[in-house]
Backbone as a printed PyTorch tensor [residue, N CA C, xyz], in Angstrom:
tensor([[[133.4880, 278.4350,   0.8190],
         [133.3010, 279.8400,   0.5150],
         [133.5530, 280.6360,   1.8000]],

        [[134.0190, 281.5210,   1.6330],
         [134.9540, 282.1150,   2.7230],
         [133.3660, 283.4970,   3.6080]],

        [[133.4430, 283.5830,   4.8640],
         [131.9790, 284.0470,   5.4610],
         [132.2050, 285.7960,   5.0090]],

        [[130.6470, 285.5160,   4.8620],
         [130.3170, 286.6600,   4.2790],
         [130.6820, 287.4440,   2.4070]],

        [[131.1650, 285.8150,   1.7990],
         [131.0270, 286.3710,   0.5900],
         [129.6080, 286.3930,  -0.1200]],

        [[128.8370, 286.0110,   0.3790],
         [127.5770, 285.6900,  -0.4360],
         [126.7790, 287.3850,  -0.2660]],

        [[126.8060, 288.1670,   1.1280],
         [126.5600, 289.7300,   0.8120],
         [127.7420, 290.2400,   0.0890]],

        [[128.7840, 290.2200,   0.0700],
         [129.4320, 291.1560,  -0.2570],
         [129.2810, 290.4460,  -1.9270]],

        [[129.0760, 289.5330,  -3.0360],
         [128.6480, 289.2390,  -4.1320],
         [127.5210, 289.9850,  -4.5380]],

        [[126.4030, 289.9630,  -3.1930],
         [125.0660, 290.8400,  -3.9820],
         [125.6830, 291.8330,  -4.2680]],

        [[126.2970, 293.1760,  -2.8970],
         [126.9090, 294.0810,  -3.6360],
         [127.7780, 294.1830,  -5.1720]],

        [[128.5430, 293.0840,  -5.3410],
         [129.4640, 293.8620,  -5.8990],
         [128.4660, 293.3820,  -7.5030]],

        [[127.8230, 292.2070,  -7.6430],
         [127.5030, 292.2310,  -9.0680],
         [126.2710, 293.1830,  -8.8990]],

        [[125.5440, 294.2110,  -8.4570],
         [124.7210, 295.2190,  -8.4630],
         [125.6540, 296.6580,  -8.6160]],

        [[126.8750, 296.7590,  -8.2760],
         [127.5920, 297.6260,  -8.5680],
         [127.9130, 297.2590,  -9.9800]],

        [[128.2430, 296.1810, -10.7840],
         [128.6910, 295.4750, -11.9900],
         [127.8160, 295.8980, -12.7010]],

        [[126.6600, 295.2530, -12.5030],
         [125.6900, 295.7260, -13.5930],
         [124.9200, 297.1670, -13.6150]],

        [[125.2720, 297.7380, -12.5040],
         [125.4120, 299.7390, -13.0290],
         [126.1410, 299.8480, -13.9970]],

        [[127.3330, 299.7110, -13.4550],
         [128.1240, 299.9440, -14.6560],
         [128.1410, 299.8150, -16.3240]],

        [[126.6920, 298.9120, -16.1670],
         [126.3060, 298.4680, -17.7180],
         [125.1350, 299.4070, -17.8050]],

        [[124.6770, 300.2850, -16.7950],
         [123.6580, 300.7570, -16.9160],
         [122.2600, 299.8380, -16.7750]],

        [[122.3840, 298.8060, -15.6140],
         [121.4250, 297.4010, -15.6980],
         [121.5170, 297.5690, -14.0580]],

        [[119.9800, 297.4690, -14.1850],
         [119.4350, 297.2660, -12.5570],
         [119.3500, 296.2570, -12.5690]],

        [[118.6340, 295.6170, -11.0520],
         [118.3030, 293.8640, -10.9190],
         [117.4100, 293.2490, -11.7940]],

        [[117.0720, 293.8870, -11.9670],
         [115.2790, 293.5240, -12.7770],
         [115.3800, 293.0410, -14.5720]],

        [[116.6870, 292.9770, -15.0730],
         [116.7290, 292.8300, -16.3390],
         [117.7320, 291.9860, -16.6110]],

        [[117.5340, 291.7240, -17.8840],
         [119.1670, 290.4630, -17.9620],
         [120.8470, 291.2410, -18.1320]],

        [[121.3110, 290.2510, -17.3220],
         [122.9360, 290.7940, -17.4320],
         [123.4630, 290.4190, -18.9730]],

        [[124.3590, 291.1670, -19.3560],
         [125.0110, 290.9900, -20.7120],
         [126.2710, 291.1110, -20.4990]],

        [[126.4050, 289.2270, -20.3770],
         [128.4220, 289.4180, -20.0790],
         [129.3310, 289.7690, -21.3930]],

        [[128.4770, 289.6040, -22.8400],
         [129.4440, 289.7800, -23.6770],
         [129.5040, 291.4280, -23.7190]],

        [[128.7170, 292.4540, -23.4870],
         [129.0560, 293.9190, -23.0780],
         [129.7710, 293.8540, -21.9090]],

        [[129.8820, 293.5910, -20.8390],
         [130.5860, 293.3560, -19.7130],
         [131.9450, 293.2140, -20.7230]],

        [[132.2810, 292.1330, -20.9820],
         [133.5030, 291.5270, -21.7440],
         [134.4180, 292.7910, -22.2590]],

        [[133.5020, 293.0120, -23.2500],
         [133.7780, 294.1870, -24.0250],
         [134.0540, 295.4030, -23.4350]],

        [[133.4560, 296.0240, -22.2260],
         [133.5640, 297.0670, -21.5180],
         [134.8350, 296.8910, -21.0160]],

        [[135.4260, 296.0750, -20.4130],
         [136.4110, 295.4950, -19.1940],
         [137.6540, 295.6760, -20.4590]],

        [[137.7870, 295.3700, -21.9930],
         [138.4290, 294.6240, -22.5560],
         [139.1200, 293.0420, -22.5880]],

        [[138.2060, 292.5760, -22.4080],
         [138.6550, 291.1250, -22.3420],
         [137.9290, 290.3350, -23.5140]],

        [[138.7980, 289.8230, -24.5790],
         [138.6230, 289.4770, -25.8090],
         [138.0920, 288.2270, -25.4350]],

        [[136.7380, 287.8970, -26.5010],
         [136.1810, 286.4340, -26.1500],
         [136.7270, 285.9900, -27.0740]],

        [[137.1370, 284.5310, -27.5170],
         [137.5310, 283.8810, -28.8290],
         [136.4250, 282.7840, -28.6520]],

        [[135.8380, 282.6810, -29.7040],
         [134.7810, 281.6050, -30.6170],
         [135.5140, 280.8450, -30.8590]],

        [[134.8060, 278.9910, -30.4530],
         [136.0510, 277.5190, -31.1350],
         [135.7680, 277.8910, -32.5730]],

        [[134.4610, 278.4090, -32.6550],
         [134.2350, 278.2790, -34.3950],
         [134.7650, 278.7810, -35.1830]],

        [[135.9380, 280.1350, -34.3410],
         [136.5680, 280.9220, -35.3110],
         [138.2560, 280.0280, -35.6090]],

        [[138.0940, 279.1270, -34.3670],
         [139.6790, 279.0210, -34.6580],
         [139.5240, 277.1220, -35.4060]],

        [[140.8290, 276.9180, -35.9380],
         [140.8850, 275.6780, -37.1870],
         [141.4540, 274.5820, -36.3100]],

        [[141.3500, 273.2410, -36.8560],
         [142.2860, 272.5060, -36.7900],
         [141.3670, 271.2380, -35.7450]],

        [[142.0070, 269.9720, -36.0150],
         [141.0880, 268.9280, -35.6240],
         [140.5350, 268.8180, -33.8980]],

        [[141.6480, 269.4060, -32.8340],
         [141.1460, 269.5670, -31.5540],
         [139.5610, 270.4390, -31.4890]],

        [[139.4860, 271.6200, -31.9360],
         [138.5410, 272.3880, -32.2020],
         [137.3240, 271.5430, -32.6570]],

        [[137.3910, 270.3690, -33.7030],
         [136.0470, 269.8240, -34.2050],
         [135.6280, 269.3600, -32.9580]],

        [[136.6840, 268.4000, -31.6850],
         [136.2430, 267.4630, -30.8010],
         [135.8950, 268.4110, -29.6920]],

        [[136.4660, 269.7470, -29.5400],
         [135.8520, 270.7500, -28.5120],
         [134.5070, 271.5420, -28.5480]],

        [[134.2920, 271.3610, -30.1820],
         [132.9070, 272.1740, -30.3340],
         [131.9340, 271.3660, -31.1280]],

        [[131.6460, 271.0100, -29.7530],
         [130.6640, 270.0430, -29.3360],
         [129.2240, 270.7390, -28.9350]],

        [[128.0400, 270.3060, -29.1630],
         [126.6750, 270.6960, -28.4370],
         [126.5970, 269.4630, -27.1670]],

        [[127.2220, 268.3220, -26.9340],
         [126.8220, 267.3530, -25.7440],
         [127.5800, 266.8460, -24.9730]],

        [[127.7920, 266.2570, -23.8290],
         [128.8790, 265.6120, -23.5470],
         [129.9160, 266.0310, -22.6420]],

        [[130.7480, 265.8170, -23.0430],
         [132.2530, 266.5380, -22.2930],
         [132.9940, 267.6330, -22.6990]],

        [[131.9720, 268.0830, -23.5920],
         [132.7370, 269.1620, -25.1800],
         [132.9490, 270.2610, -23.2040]],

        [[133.9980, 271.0480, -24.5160],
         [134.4820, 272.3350, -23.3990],
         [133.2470, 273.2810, -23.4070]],

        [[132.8960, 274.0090, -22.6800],
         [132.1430, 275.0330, -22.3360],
         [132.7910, 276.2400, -22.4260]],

        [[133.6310, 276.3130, -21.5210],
         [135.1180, 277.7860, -21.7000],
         [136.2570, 277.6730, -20.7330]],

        [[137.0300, 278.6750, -21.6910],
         [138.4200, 278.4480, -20.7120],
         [138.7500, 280.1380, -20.8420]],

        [[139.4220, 280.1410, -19.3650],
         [140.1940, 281.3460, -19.2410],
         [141.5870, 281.4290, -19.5890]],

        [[141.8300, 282.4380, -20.5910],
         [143.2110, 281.9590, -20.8580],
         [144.1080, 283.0510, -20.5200]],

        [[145.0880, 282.8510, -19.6990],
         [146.0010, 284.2030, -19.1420],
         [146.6720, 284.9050, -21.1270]],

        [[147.1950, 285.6040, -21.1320],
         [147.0400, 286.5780, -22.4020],
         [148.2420, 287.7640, -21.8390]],

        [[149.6700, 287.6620, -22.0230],
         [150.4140, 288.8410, -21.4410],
         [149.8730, 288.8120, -19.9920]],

        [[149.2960, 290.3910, -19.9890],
         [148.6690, 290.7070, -18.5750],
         [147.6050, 290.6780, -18.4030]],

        [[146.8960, 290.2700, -19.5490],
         [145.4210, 290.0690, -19.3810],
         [144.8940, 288.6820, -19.7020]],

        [[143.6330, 288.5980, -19.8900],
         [143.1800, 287.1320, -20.2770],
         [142.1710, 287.3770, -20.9950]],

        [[141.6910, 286.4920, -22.1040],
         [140.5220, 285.9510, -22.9990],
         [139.7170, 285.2860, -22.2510]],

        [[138.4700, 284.7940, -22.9770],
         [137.9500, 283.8420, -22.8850],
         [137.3990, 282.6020, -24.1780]],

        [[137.5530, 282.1250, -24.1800],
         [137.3930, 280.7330, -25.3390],
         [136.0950, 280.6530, -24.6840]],

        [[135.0350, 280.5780, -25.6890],
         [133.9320, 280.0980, -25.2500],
         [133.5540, 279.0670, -26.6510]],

        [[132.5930, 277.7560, -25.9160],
         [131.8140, 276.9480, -27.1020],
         [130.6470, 277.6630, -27.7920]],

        [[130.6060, 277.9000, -29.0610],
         [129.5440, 279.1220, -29.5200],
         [129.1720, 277.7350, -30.0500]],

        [[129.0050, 276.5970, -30.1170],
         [128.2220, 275.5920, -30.3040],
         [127.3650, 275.3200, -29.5390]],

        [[127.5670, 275.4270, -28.1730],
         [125.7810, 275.6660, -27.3860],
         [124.9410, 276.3650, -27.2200]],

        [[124.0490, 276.1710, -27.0540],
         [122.8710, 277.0900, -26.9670],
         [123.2080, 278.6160, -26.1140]],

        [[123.0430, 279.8650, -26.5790],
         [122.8740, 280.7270, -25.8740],
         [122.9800, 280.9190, -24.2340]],

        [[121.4330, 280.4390, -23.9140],
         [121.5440, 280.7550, -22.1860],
         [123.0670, 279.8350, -21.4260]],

        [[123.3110, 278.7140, -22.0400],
         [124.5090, 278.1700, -21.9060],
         [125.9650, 279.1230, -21.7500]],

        [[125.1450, 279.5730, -23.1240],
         [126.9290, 280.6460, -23.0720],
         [126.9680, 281.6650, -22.0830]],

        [[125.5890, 282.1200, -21.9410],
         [126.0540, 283.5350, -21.0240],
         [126.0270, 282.9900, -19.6370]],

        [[125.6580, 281.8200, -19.8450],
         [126.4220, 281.2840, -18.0280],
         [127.7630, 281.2800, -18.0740]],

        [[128.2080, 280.4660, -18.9960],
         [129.6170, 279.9510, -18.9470],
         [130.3700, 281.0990, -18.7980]],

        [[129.7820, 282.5620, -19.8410],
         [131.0300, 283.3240, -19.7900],
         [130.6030, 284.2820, -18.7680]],

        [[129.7290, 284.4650, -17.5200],
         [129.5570, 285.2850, -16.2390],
         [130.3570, 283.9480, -15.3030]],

        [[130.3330, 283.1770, -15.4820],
         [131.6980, 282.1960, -14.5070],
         [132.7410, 282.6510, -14.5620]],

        [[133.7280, 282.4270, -15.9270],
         [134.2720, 283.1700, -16.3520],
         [134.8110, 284.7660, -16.2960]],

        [[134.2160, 285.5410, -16.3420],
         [133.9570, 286.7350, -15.9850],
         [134.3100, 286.7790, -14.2100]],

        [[132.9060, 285.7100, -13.6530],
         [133.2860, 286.1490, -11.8240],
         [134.6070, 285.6730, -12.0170]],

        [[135.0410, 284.9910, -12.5450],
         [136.8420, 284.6140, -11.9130],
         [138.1840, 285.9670, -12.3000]],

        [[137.9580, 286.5870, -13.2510],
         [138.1380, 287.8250, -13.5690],
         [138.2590, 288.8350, -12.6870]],

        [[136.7160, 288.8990, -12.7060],
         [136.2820, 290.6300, -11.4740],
         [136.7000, 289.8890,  -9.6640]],

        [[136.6970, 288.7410,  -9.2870],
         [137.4400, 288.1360,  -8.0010],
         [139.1110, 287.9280,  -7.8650]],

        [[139.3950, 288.7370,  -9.2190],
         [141.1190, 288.3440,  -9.0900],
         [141.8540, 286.8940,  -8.7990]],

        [[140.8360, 285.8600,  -9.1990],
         [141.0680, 284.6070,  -8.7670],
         [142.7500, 284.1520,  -9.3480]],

        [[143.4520, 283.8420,  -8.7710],
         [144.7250, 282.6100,  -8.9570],
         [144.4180, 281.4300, -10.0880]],

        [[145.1100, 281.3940, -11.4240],
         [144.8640, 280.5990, -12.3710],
         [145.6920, 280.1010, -13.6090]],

        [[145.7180, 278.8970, -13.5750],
         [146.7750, 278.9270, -15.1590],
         [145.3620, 278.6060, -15.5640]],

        [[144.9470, 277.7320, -16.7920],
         [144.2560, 278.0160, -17.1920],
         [142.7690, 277.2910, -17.0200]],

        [[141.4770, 278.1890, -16.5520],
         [140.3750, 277.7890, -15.9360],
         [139.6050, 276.9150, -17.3120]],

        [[139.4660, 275.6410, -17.2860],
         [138.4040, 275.1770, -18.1570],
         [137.0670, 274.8910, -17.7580]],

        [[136.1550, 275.3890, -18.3510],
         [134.4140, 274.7340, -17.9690],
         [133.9860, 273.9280, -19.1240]],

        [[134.2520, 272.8100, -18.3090],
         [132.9160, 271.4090, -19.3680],
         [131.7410, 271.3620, -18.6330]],

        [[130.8360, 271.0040, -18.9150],
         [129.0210, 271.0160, -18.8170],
         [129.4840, 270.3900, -17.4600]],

        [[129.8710, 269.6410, -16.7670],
         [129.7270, 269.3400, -15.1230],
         [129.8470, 270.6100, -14.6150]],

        [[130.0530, 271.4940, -15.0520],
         [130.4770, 273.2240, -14.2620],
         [131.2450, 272.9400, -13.4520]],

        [[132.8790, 272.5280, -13.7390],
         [133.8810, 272.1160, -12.8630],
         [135.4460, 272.5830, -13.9790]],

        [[135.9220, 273.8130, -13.6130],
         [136.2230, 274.6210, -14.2560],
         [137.9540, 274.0620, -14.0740]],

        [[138.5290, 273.4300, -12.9690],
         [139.8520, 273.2520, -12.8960],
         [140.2640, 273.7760, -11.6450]],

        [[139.1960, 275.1920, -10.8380],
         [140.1070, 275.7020, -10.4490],
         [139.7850, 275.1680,  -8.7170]],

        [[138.8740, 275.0030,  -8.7620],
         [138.2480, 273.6800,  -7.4200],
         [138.1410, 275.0080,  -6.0380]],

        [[137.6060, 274.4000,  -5.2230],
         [137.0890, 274.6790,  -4.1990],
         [136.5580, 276.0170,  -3.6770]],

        [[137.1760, 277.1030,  -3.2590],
         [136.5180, 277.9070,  -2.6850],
         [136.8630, 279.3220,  -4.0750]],

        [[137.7120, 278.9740,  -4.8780],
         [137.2570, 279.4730,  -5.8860],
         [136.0590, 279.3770,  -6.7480]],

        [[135.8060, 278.6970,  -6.9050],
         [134.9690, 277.9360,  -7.7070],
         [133.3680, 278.1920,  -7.0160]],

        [[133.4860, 277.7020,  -6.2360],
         [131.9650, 278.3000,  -5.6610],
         [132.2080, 279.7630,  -5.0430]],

        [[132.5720, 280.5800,  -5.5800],
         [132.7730, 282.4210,  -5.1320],
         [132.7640, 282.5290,  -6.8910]],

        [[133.1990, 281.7620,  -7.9590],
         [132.5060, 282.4100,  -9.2300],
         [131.0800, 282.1110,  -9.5320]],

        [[130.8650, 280.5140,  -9.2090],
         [129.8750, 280.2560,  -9.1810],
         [128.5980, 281.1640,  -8.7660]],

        [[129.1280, 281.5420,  -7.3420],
         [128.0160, 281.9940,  -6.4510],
         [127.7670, 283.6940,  -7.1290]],

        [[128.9590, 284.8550,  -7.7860],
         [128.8160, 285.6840,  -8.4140],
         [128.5200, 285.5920,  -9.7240]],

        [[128.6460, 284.5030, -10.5050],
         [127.9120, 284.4210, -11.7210],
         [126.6290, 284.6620, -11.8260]],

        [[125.9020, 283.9180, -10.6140],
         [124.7190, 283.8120, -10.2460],
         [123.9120, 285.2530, -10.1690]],

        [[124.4370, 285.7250,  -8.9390],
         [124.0520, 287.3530,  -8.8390],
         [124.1880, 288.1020,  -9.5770]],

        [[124.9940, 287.6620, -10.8150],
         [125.0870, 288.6100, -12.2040],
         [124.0420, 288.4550, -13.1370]],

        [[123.6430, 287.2710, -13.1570],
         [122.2670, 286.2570, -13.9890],
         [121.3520, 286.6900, -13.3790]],

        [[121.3350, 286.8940, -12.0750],
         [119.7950, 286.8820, -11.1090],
         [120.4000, 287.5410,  -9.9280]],

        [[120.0220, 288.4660,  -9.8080],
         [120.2950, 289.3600,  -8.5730],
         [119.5650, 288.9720,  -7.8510]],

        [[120.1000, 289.0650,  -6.3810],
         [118.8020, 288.5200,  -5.4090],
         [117.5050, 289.1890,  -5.4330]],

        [[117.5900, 291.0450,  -6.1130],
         [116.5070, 291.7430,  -5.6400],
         [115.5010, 291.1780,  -6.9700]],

        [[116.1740, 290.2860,  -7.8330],
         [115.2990, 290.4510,  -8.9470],
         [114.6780, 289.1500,  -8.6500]],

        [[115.3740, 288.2670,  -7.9650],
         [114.8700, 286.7000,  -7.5770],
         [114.1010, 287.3950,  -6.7860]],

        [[114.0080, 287.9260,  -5.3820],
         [113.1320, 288.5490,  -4.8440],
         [111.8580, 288.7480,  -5.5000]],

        [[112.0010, 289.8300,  -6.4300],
         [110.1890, 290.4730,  -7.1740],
         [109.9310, 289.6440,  -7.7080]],

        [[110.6650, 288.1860,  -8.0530],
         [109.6170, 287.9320,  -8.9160],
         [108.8470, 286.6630,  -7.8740]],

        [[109.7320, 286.4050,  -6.7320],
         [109.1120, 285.6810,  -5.7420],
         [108.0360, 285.9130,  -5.3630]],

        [[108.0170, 287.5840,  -4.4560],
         [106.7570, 288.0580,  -4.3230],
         [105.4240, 287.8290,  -5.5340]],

        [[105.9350, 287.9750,  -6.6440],
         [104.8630, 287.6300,  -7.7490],
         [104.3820, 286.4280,  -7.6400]],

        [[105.1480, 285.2710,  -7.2510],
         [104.9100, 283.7860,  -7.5660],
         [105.3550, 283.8320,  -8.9340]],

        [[106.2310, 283.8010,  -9.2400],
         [106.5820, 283.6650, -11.0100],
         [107.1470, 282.5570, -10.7230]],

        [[107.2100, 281.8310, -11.8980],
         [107.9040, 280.2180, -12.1200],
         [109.3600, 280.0990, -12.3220]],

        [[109.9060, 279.2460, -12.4680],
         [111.1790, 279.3830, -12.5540],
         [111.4270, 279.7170, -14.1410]],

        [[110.0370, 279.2810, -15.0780],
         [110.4000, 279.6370, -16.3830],
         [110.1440, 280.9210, -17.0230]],

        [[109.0760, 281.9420, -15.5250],
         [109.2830, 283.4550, -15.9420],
         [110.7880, 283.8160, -15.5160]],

        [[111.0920, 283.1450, -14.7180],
         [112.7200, 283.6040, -14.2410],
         [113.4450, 283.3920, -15.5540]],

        [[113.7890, 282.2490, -15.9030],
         [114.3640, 282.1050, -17.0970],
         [114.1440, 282.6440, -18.2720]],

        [[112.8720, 283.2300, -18.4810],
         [112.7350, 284.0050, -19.8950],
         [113.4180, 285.0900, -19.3380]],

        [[112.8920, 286.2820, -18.5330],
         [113.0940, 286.9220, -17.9230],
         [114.5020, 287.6920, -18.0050]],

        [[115.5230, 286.5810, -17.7110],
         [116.4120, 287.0990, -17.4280],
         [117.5990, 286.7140, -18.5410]],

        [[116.9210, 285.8280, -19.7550],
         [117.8890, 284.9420, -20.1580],
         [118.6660, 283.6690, -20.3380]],

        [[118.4810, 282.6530, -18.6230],
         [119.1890, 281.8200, -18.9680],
         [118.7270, 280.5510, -18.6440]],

        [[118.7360, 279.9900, -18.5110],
         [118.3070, 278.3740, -18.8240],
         [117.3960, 277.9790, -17.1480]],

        [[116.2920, 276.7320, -17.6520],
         [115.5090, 276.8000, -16.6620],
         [116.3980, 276.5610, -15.4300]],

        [[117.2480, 275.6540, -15.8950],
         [118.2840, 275.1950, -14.7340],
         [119.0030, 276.3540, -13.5900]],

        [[119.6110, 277.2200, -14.2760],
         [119.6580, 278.6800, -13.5820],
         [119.1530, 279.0060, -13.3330]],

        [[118.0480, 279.1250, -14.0510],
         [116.6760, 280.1530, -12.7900],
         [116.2420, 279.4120, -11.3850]],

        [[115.9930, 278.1090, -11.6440],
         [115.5220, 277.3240, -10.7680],
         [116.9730, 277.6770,  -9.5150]],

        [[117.8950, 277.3040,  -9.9340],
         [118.5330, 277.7000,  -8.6840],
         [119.3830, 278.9840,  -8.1870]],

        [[118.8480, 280.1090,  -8.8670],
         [118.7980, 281.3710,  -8.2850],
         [117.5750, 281.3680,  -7.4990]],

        [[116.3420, 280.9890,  -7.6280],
         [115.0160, 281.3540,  -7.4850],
         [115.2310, 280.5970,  -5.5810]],

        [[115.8100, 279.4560,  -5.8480],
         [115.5130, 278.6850,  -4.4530],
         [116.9530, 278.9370,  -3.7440]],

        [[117.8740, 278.8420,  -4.3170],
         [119.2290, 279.1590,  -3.1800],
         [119.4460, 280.5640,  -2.8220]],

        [[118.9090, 281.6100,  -3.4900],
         [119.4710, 282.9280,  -3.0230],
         [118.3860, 283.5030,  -1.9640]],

        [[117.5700, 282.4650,  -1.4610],
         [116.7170, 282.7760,  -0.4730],
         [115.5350, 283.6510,  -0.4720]],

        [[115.5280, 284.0260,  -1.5020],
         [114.1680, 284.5340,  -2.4110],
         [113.1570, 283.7820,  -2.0630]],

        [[112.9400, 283.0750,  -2.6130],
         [111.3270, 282.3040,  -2.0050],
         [111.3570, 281.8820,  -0.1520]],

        [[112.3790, 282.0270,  -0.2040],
         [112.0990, 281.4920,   1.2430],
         [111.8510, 282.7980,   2.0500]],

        [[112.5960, 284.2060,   2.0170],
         [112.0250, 285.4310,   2.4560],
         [110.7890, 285.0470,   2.3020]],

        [[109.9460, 285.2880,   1.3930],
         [108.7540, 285.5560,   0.7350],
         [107.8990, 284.6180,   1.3840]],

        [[107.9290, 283.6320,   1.6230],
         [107.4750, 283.0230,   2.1430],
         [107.3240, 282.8870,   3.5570]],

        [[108.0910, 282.9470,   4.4840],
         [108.4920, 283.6410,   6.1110],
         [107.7910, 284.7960,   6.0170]],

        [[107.6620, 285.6810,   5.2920],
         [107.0010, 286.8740,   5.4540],
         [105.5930, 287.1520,   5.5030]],

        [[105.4420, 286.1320,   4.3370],
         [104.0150, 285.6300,   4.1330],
         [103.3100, 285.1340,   5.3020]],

        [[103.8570, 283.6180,   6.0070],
         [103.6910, 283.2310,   7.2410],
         [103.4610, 284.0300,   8.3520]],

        [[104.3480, 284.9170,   8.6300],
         [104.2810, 285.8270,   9.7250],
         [103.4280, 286.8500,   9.7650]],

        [[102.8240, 287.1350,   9.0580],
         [101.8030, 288.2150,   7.9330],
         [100.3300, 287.4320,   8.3020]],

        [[100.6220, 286.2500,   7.9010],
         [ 99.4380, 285.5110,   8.0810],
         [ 98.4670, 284.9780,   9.6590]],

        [[ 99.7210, 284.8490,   9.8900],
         [ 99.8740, 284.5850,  11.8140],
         [ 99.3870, 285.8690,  12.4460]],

        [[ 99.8670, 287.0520,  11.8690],
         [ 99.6600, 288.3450,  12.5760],
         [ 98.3930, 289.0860,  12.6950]],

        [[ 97.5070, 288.3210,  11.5610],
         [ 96.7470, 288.7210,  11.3520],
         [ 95.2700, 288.2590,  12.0140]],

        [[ 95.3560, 287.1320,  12.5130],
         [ 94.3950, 285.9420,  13.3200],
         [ 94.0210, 286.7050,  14.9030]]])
């Protein structure tokens, strides 16, 4: 990941989710995002034919989503066979590869979250998906609270797995905690 994308991500998905009219503190909604931007999602469930049964899958290796270039624009194929918080990960990945202008024929995500497009792409959608799911200021408040990773996850929408690692990699608890310390020290 190339230095200094991880501030310039807080900015830009806090500028993103203005635009939806969404502060840090609430869940992101990539399928309004989608829709705002014009970028058509396609459902496996809407489309026929025997590849589709083996792609829409709930376990396994089934696809998650693909970006598909489209003329001058692109879709997204998403599995509407998994669970929810699933999807709105898959399609804010998706999405960060979009709003980063990333280089792509076509991006696939299966459940390893390993999309095709590898390396420093890949962790710059990753890392803005994230801040779209969980803004740092919102990992923040709820640090200060002590909230769990499963108020994070109700909270915001998406699976304990996401919360858990917004909550500990975006340095949220660890502020909070240094602060705490030093607070505590200062006070003796």
């Amino acid at each position: 990941m190339r230095r200094g994308f991880k501030a310039e991500a807080k900015r830009l998905a806090l500028e993103l989710r203005a635009e939806l009219g969404l502060n840090a503190h609430g869940p992101f909604d990539p399928y309004a995002f989608a829709d705002e931007y014009g970028i058509r999602v396609i459902r496996l469930s809407e489309l026929s034919g025997p590849a589709r049964d083996h792609l829409l899958q709930r376990e396994g290796s089934a696809l998650s989503g693909a970006l598909i270039p489209i003329a001058t624009g692109v879709a997204i194929l998403e599995n509407d066979a998994q669970p929810l918080a699933r999807r709105r990960t898959t399609m804010s990945h998706e999405l960060a590869h979009v709003v980063l202008a990333h280089e792509f024929g076509v991006s696939l995500a299966a459940d390893e979250r390993k999309c095709g497009l590898g390396g420093a792409q890949e962790e710059e959608a990753d890392w803005l998906s994230g801040e779209l799911l969980i803004p740092y200021e919102g990992a923040l408040r709820l640090a200060r609270a002590d909230a769990a990773d499963e108020d994070a996850a109700k909270l915001f929408q998406v699976s304990l797995a996401v919360a858990r690692w917004r909550m500990n990699h975006s340095g949220a608890r660890t502020v909070v905690r240094r602060t705490r310390t030093k607070w505590s020290g200062a006070r003796r």
